[in-house]
C-alpha positions in Angstrom: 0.0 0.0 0.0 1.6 3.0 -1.3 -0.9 5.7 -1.6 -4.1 6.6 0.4 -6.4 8.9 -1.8 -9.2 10.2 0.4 -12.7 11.0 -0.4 -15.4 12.6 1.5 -18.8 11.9 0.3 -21.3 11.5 3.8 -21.0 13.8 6.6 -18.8 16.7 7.6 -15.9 15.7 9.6 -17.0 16.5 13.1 -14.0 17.1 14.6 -11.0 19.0 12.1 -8.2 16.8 14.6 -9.3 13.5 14.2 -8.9 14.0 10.0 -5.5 15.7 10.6 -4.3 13.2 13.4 -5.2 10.3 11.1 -3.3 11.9 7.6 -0.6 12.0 9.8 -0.8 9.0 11.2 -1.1 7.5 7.8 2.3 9.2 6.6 4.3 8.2 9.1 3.8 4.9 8.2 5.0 5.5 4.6 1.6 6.1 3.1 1.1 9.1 0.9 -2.0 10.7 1.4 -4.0 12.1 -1.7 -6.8 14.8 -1.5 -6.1 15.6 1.9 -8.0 19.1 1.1 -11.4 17.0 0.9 -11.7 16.5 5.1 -12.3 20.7 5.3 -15.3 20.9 3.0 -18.4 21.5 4.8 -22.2 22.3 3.5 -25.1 21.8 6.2 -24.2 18.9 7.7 -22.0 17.3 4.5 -18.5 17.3 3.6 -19.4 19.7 0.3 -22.3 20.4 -2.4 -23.9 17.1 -3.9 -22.1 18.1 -6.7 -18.4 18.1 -5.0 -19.1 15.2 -3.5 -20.5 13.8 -6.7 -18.1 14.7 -8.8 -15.4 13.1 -6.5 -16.6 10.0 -7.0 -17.2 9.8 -9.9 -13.0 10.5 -10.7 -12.2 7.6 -8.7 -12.3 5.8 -12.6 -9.5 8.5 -13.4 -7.7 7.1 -10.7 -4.6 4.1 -11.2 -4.4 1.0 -9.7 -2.0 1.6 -7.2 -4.4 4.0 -5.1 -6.4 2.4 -1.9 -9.2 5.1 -2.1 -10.5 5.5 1.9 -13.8 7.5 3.1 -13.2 10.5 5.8 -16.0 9.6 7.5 -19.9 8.1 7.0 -22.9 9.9 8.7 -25.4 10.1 6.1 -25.1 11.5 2.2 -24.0 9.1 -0.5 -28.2 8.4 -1.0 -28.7 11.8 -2.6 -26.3 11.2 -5.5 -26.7 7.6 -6.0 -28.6 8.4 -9.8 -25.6 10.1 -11.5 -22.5 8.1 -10.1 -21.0 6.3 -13.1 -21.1 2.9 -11.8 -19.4 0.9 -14.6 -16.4 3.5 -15.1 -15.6 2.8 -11.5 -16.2 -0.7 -11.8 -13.3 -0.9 -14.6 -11.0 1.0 -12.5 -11.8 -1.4 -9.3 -11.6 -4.5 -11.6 -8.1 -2.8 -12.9 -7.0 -3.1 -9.7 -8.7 -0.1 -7.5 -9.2 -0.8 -4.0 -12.1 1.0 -2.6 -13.1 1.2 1.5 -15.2 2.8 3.7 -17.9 1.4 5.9 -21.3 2.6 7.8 -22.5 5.2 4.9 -20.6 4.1 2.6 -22.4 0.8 2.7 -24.8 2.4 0.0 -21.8 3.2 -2.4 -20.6 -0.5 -2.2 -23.9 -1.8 -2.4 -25.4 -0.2 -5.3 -21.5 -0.7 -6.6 -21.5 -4.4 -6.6 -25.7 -4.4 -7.7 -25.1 -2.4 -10.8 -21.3 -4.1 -11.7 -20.5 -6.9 -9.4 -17.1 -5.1 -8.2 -15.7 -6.2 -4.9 -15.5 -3.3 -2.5 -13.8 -3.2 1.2 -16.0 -3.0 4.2 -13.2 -1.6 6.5 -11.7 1.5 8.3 -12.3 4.7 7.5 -9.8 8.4 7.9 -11.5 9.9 11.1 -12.8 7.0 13.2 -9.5 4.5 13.0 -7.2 6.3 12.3 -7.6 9.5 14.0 -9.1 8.2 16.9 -9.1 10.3 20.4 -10.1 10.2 23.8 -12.8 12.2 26.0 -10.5 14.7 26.9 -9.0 14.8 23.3 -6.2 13.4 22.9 -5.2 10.6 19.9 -5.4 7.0 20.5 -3.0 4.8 18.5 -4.7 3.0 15.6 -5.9 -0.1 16.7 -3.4 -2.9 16.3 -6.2 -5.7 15.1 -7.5 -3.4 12.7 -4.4 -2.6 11.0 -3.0 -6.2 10.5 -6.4 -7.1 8.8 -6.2 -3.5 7.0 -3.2 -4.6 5.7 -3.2 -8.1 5.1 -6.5 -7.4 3.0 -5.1 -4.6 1.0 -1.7 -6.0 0.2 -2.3 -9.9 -0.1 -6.3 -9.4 -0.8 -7.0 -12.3 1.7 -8.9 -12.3 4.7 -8.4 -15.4 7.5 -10.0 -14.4 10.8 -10.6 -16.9 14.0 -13.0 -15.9 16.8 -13.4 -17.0 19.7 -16.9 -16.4 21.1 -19.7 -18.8 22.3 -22.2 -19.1 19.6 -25.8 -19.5 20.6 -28.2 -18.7 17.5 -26.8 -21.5 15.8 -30.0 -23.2 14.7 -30.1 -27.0 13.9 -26.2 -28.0 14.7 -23.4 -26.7 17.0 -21.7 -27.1 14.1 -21.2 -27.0 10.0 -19.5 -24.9 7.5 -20.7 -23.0 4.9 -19.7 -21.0 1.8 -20.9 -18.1 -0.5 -20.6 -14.4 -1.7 -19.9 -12.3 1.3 -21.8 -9.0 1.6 -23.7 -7.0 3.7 -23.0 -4.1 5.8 -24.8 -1.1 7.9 -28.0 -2.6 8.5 -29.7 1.0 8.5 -28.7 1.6 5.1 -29.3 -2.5 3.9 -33.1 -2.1 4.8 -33.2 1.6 3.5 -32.5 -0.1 -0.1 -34.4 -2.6 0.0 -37.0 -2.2 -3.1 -34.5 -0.1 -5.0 -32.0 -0.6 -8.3 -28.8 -0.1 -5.7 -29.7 -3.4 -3.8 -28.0 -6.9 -5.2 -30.6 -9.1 -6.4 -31.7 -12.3 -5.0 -29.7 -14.1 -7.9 -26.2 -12.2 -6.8 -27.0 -12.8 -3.0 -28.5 -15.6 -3.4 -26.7 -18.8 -0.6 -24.5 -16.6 0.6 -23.0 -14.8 3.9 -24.6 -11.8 4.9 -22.6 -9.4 7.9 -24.9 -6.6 9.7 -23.8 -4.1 12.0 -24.9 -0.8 13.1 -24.4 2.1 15.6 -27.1 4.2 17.6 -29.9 1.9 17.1 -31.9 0.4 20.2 -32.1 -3.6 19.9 -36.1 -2.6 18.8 -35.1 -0.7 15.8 -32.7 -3.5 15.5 -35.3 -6.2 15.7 -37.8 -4.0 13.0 -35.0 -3.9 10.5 -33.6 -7.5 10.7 -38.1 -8.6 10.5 -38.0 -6.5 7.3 -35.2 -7.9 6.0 -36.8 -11.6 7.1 -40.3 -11.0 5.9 -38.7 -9.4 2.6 -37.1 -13.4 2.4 -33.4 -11.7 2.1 -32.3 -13.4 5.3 -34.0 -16.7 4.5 -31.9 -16.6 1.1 -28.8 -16.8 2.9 -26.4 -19.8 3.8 -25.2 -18.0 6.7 -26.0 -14.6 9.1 -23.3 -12.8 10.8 -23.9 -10.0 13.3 -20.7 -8.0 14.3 -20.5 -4.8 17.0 -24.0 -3.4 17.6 -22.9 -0.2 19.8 -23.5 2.9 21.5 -27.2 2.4 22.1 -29.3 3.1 25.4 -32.1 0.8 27.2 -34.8 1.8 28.9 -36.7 1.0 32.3 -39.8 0.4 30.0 -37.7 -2.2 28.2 -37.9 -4.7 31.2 -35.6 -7.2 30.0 -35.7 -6.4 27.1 -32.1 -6.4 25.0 -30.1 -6.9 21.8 -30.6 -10.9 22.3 -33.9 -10.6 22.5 -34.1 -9.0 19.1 -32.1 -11.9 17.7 -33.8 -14.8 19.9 -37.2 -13.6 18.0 -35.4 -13.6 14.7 -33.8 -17.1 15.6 -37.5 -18.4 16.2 -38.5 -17.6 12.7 -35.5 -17.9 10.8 -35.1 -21.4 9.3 -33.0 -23.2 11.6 -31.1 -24.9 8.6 -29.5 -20.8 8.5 -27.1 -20.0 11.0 -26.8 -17.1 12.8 -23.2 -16.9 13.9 -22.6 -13.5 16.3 -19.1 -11.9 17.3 -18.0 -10.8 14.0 -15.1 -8.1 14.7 -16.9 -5.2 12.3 -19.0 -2.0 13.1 -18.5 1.2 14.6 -15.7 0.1 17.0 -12.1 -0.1 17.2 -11.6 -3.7 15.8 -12.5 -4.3 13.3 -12.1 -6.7 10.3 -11.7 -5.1 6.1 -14.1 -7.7 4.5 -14.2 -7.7 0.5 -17.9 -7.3 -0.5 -18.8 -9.2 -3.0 -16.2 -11.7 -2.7 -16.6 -15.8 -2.3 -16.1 -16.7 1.1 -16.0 -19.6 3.9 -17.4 -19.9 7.0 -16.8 -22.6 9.6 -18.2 -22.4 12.8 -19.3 -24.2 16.0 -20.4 -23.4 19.6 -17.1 -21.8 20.6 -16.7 -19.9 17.7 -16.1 -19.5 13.8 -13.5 -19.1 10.9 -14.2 -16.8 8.0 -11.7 -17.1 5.3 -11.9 -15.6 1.3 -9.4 -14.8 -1.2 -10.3 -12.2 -4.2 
């Protein structure tokens, strides 16, 4: 990985340190860093007009294969200019050899990216969040030291070959079993919010395959609503597998009474086939360690009561 070229098509950077901490971060590691100017724009709450951010984009085909293009930050944005991005000119560059990553918002982008082309994308870290991390009272974190092997190992040998350890207990029919298909998935806000639209992969290019979820914000109801929509909507009965990474940074209630994220997925696991796993632990969301996965890749899964192996190559 030789060059970084940054792009900022959600929201505004919400703090100007955490973009500058993580360009530097990024250079002292050897990295240049491309279009560093794009972490200052700011309109409302976006990082620049629909058409800057648009028009960013959309020179990502201009761009050669030696360039890992990363996202400042998600929020919410990429929706409003999903019509005009020119979906096959970046698809040539990515299957040139383009690397493209981002996560949360940016879900949309590599959705509607791998619906329209079938390109392979990176679910993985993004400028403000892992690598310009900081504390409460403002001062940077290191980079996490998970994230970064994967980062790497993803971008410079295009593998991934993760082992978790975690007790598994949504497994369905067996404590045990393997299966394999075309990894994809994401934010779950955005997944549902595409549901019903051109920018969501059909059933025939999801179809038997691995589907991650993850999302930040959301109380294990919301949580619950989005996974029945996607259930009743028969994506997650299409799937070989279901895994659920970090859901984070949400608050419960006294009128919850018991009520939690594993009661969300205990009532999907009761009307979910149980011949469909649901395997939980996945090192991905809005948290520190995380895994890059390649969306839209083939990949395995192997799992049992104490934990799972997901492995792909692209």
């Amino acid at each position: 990985m030789r060059r970084i070229h940054l792009i900022a098509p959600s929201g505004a950077s919400l703090d100007a340190r955490s973009s500058l901490a993580g360009i530097d971060w990024l250079k002292q590691q050897g990295i240049a860093v491309r279009n560093e100017a794009c972490v200052n724009r700011v309109e409302q709450r976006f990082a620049g007009t629909d058409v800057e951010r648009l028009t960013e984009i959309n020179q990502l085909q201009n761009l050669t294969p030696d360039n890992l293009v990363m996202a400042m930050r998600g929020g919410y944005g990429i929706h409003r200019l999903l019509p005009d991005i020119e979906w096959n000119a970046i698809a040539k560059a990515v299957k040139s050899g383009l690397q493209i990553c981002g996560h949360s918002d940016f879900t949309v982008f590599q959705l509607g990216l791998f619906a329209k082309t079938g390109a392979i994308t990176l679910a993985g870290p993004m400028l403000n969040y892992d690598f310009g991390p900081r504390d409460e009272q403002g001062h940077s974190i290191t980079p996490d030291a998970f994230m970064w092997k994967h980062f790497q190992i993803a971008v410079q040998e295009r593998q991934l070959d993760c082992q978790v350890d975690a007790a598994q207990t949504y497994l369905g029919k067996s404590d045990f079993g393997s299966s394999s298909g075309i990894l994809w998935g994401g934010n779950l806000t955005v997944l549902a919010c595409l549901l019903g639209t051109p920018y969501m992969p059909s059933p025939g290019q999801t179809q038997k395959g691995i589907l991650f979820l993850e999302d930040v914000n959301e109380h294990p109801y919301r949580v619950e609503r989005m996974l029945m929509q996607l259930l009743d909507a028969g994506i997650l009965g299409n799937q070989n597998a279901i895994l659920l990474g970090g859901f984070s940074a949400y608050r419960l209630y006294d009128n919850d009474r018991g009520y939690k994220l594993e009661s969300a997925i205990e009532a999907i696991r009761a009307r979910l086939s149980v011949d469909i796993p649901i395997v939980t632990g996945l090192p991905f969301g809005h948290q520190p360690d995380k895994l890059t996965l390649p969306v839209g890749a083939n990949a395995n899964l192997s799992y049992n009561s104490e934990g799972f192996t997901l492995q792909s190559r692209w």
